[in-house]
C-alpha positions in Angstrom: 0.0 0.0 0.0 2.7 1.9 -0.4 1.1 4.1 -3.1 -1.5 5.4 -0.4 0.8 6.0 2.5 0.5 9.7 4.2 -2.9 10.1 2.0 -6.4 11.9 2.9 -9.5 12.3 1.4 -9.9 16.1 0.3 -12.8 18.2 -1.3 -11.4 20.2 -3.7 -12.9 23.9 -4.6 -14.4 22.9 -7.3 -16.8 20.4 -5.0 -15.5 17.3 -6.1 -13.5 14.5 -3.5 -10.2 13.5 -4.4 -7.5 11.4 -2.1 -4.2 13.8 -2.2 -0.8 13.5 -1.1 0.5 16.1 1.3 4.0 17.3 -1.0 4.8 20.0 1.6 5.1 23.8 1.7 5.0 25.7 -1.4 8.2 27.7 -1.6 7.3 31.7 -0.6 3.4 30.9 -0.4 2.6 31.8 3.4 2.1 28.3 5.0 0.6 27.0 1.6 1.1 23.6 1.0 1.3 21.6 -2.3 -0.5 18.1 -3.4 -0.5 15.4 -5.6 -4.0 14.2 -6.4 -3.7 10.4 -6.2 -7.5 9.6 -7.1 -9.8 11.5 -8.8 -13.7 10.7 -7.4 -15.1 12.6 -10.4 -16.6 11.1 -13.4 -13.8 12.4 -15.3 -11.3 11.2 -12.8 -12.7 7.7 -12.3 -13.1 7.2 -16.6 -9.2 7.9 -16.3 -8.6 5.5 -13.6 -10.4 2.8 -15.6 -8.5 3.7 -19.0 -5.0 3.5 -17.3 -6.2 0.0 -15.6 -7.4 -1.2 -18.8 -4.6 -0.2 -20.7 -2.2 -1.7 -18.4 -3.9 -5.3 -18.5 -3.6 -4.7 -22.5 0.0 -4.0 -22.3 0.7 -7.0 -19.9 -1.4 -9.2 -22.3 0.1 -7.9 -25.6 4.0 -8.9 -23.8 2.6 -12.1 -23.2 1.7 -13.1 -26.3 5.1 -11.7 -27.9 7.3 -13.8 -25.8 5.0 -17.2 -26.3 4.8 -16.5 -30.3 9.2 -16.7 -30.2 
């Protein structure tokens, strides 16, 4: 689980929910701090979490059936 580690659930401004990673203090902002959105609980953001899934179990597949057809 190392991909979630020091990660909270956030509603962002525009009113969506979205799991962030806390990056820090932005440099000169006051005590802002910068974030790395991990998951996106939008519809946009979960159709892109599905597309890179499925594209990754094409990509494993597709190296599969290279190395059986040597």
């Amino acid at each position: 689980m190392g991909r979630f580690k020091n990660s909270r659930l956030a509603r962002m401004s525009s009113g969506h929910y979205c799991l962030i990673r806390d990056l820090g203090l932005v440099k000169g902002g006051k005590g802002l701090r910068h974030h790395e959105v991990i998951i996106d609980f939008s519809w946009r953001g979960l159709l892109k979490l599905a597309l890179s899934a499925g594209a990754g179990v094409l990509r494993r597949r597709a190296s599969v059936r290279i190395e059986t057809a040597e």
